[in-house]
Every structure is written in structure tokens, then in C-alpha cells.
C-alpha positions as CSV (number, residue, x, y, z in Angstrom):
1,X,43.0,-150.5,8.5
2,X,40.0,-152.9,7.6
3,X,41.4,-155.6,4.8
4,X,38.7,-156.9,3.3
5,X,38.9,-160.1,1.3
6,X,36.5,-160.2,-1.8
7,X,34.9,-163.1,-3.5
8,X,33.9,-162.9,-7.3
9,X,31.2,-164.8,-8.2
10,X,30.9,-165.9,-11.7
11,X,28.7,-169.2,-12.7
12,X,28.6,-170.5,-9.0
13,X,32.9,-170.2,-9.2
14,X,35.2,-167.6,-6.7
15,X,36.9,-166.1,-9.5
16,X,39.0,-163.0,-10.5
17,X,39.1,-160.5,-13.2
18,X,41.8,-158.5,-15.4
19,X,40.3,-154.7,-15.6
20,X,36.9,-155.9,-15.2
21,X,36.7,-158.1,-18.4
22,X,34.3,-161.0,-17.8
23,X,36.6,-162.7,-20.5
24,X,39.7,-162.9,-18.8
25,X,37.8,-164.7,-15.3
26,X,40.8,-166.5,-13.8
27,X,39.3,-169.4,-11.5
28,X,40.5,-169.8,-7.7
29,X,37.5,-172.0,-6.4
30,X,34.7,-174.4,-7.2
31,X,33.5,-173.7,-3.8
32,X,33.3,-169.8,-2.6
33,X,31.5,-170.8,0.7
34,X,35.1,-172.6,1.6
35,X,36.7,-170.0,0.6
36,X,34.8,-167.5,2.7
37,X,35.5,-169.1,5.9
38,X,39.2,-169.9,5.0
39,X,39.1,-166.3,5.0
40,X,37.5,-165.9,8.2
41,X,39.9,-168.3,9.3
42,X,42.4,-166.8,8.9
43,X,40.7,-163.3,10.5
44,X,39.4,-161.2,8.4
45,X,37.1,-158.8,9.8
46,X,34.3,-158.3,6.4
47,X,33.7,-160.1,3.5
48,X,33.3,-158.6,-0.2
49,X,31.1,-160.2,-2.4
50,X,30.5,-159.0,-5.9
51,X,28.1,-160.9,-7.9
52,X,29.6,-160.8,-11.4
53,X,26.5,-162.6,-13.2
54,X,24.1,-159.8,-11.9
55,X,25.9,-157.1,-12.8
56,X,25.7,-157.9,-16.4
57,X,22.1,-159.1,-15.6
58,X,21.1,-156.0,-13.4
59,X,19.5,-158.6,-11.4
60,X,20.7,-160.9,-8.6
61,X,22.5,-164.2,-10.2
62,X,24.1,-166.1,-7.8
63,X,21.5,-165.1,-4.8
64,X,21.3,-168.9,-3.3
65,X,25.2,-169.1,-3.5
66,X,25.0,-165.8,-1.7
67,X,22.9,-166.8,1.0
68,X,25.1,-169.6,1.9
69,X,27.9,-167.7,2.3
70,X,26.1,-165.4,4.7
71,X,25.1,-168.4,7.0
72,X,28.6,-170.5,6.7
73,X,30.8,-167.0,8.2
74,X,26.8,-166.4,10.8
75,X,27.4,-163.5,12.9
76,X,31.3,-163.6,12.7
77,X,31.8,-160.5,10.5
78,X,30.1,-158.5,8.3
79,X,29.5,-159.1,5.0
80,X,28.9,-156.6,1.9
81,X,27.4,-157.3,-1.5
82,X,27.8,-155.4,-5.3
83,X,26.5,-156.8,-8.5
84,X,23.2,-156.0,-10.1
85,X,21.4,-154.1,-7.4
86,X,19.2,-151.9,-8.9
87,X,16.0,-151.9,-6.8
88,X,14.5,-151.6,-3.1
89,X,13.4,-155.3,-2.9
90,X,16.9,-156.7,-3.4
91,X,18.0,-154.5,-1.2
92,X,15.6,-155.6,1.8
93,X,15.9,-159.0,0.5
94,X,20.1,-159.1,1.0
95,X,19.4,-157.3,4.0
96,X,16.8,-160.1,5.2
97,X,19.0,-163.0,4.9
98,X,22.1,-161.3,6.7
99,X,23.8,-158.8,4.2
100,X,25.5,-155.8,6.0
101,X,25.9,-153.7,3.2
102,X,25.0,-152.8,-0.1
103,X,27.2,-151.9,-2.7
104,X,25.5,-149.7,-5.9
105,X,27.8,-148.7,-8.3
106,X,26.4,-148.2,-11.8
107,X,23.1,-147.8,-10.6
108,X,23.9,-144.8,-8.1
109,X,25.8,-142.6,-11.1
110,X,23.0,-143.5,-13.8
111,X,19.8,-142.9,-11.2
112,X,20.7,-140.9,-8.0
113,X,17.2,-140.7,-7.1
114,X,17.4,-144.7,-6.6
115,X,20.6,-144.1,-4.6
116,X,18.8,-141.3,-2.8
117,X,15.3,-143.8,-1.9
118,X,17.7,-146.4,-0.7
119,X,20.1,-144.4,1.7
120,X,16.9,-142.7,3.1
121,X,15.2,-146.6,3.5
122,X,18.4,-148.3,5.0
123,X,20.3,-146.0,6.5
124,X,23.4,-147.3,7.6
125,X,24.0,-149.9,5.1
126,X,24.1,-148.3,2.1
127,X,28.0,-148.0,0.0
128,X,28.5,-146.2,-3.2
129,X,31.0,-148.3,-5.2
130,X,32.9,-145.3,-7.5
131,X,34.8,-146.5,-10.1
132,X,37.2,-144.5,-11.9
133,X,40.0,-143.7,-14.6
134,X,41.8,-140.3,-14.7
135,X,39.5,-139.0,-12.2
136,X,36.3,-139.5,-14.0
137,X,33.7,-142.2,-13.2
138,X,33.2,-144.7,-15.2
139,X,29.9,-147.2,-15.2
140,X,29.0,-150.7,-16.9
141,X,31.1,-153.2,-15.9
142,X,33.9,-150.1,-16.8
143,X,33.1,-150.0,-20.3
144,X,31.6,-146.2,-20.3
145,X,33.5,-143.7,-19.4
146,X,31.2,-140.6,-18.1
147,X,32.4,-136.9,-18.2
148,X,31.4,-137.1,-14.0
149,X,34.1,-135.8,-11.8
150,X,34.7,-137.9,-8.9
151,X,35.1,-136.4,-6.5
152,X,32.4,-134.2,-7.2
153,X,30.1,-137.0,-7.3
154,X,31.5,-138.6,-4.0
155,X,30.3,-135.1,-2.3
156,X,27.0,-135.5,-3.7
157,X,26.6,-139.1,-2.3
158,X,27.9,-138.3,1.0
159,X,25.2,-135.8,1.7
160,X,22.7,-138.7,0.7
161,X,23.4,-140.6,3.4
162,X,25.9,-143.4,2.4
163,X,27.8,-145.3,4.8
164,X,31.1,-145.5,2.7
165,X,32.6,-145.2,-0.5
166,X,34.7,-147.6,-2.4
167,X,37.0,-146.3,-5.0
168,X,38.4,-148.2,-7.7
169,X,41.0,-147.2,-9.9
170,X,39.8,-149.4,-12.9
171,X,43.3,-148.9,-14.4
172,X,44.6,-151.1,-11.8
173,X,42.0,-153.7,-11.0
174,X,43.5,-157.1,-10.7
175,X,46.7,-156.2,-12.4
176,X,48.9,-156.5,-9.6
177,X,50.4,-153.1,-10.3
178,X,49.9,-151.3,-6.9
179,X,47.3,-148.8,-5.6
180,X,46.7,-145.5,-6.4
181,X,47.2,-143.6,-3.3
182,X,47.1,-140.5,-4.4
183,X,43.9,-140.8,-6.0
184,X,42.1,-142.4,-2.9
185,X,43.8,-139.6,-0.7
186,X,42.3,-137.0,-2.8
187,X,39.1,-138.2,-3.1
188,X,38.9,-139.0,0.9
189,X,40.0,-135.4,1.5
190,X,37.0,-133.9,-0.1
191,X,34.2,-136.1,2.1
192,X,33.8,-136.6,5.7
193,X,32.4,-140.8,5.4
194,X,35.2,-143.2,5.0
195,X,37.1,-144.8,1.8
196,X,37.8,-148.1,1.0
197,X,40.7,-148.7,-1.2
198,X,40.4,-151.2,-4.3
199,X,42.7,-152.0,-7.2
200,X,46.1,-152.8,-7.3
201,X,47.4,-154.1,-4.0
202,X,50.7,-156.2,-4.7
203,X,52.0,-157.2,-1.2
204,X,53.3,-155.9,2.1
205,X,54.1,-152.4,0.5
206,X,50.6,-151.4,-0.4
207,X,49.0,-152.3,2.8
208,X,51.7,-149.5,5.0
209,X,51.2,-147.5,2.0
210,X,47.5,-147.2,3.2
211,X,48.1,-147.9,6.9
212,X,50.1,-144.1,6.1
213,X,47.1,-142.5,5.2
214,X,44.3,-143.9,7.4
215,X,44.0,-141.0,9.2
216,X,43.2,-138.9,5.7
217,X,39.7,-141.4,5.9
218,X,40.7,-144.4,3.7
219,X,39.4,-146.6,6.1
220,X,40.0,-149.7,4.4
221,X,41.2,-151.9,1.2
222,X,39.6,-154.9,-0.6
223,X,42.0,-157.5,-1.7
224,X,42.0,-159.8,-4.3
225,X,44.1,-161.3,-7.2
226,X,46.9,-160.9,-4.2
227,X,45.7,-162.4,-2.2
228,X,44.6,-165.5,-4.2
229,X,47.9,-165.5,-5.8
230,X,50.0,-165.4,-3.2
231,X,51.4,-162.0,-4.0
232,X,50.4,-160.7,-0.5
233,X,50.0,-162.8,2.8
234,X,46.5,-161.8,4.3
235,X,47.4,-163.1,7.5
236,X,50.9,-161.1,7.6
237,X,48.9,-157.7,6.1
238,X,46.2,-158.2,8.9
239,X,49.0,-158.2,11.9
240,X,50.8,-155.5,9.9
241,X,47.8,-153.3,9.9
242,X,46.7,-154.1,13.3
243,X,50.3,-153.2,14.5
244,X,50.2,-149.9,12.6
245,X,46.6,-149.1,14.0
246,X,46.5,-145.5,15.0
């Protein structure tokens, strides 16, 4: 099981969100390159960026903070980005400076064909960020909810190209209220490419809760307000997972 520690950036801060809403940003960090590689530190294997600014923007907003991220962790571990991607260039641009993966979310349900252009220009580096509630997707920051099933969606992806999903249950999000494993079962059932968890992990219990159904596909979980808050031990849920490693 892959934890994957994220970093919300929001006006150069690491910061976290309640359901998504840019007005409840709590603040863990002036500094999110020292907090990327107390994370590596510690061993995570990826990073999760999201760049908060852009997404509202639709355009990259903390690209410099970015950047410097990518060259403080180097070639340690991979590093994935969300947050305002809406075009090729910023695509080959993250990719340029060291970017992994990356993450299109609102921009893949509202323009497949953009989705479609990228998977087929970067193959391999390419994840669909699905967010959700009740099983339908939901786009903008979380504030639309669209009648797209998805799971039906995630199918439609998949045979685009992309690398991964990541599903969100937007319910959950930074609420400290556990994950929805049945939900991220479900959805990893219906596609062949992996799923990565995201929303609600507590502690201890949420990472064997997944580490249960890694072989159903859900490949790995990003971690946040947990983490940060001290609700979950990275170090402890890495040795867990490792232990628990089919």
C-alpha cells in the first residue's frame, strides 16, 4: 500500500481544507519545501501536491513554490501534482522540471477530449482525480454536483490511457471521519488501472482497512489532516503497510 503524503498549497503556505472550502484553510507550515522532505524523511515513497490557488485560477499559482519542492526531495521519490491543469503546456512544463504525474480532475469530466490529447501525449503520467458524493462526480472545487456516474466515468478514462485514478469521497475530505471503503472497492472493481484512496483516513484503522483490499486494485491512499494532526503516525502506517504487503 503506497501512503502518499499531500501538501496543500494555498498563498505560498502547506495548508489543509474542511470539504474542500478554501475558507476553512487550516495552516500547518510557512514552509512546504520543509515539510516535503520531513516527509521524505520520514519515508514516504510519493509526494501529493495540489495547488489550491490554481485550481480556482485554472492556471498554475504557486508554480516556483512547486519547483522547489521537486528539487529539495531530487530523484528520491516521485512526485504528483493537481490544481489548475487545464492545458498541454503545463503539462510538459511540470513534466520538464521533474513532475511524475499529473492530476486533472475538473478538467477531465468537463473536456474529455483534453483528457484524451494528454493521455495520448504523456503516456504514463497521466491521473484522473474523481471526486465524488453518493456515487456521482462532482467538479469545481466540489461545488457542482454532475448527474455522471462514477464509475461509469472511471471506465471511460481507463480506456484513455490514464495511469491511475484517485477517488475522493468529498463527504469525508479532511473531516477525520474515516474512509469510504466500500466506495473505493466498488469503483476499483469495475477498472483494471489502480485506485488511490483519498478522504477520511483517521489513524491506524484506516490504513489495514485498505491494506484488506489492496488486492481489489486500491493501490494506495493520500493522507492529510491526519497526518498533520497527529491523528495517524506516518511512520507507524508506513511499517504497518509494508508489514501487510501482499
Amino acid at each position: 500500500m503506497l501512503l502518499i503524503p499531500a501538501i496543500d498549497l494555498k498563498d505560498g503556505r502547506c495548508v489543509r481544507l474542511r470539504q474542500g472550502d478554501l475558507d476553512d484553510a487550516t495552516i500547518f507550515s510557512e514552509d512546504p519545501t520543509s515539510v516535503a522532505t520531513h516527509w521524505l524523511d520520514l519515508g514516504a515513497r510519493r509526494l501529493h501536491l495540489v495547488d489550491l490557488n490554481g485550481a480556482v485560477a485554472g492556471k498554475p499559482k504557486n508554480e516556483s513554490l512547486i519547483k522547489a519542492i521537486v528539487n529539495a526531495v531530487g530523484d528520491d521519490i516521485p512526485v504528483q501534482i493537481g490544481g489548475g491543469i487545464r492545458d498541454l503546456d503545463t503539462i510538459e512544463r511540470y513534466l520538464d522540471f521533474g513532475i511524475s504525474y499529473v492530476i486533472i480532475g475538473t478538467a477531465a469530466v468537463k473536456d474529455p477530449g483534453f483528457l484524451h490529447d494528454a493521455c495520448g501525449a504523456f503516456p504514463g503520467n497521466i491521473i484522473v482525480g474523481l471526486d465524488a458524493r453518493d456515487g456521482k462526480v462532482a467538479t469545481d472545487g466540489w461545488s457542482k454536483l454532475t448527474k455522471h456516474d462514477v464509475i461509469d466515468m472511471a471506465k471511460k478514462f481507463e480506456d484513455y490511457g490514464c495511469e491511475a485514478i484517485i477517488y475522493t469521497d468529498i463527504g469525508r475530505d479532511g473531516m477525520l471521519s474515516g474512509v469510504n471503503i466500500e466506495a473505493t472497492v466498488r469503483l476499483a472493481q469495475h477498472v483494471r488501472i489502480p485506485v488511490i484512496a483519498s478522504g477520511g483516513v483517521t489513524d491506524l484503522r484506516d490504513i489495514e482497512a485498505l491494506c484488506d483490499v489492496e488486492e481489489e486494485g486500491v493501490e494506495g491512499v493520500i493522507l492529510g489532516r491526519s497526518i498533520y494532526e497527529g491523528t495517524l503516525d506516518f511512520a507507524a502506517a508506513q511499517q504497518l503497510a509494508d508489514d501487510r504487503a501482499p
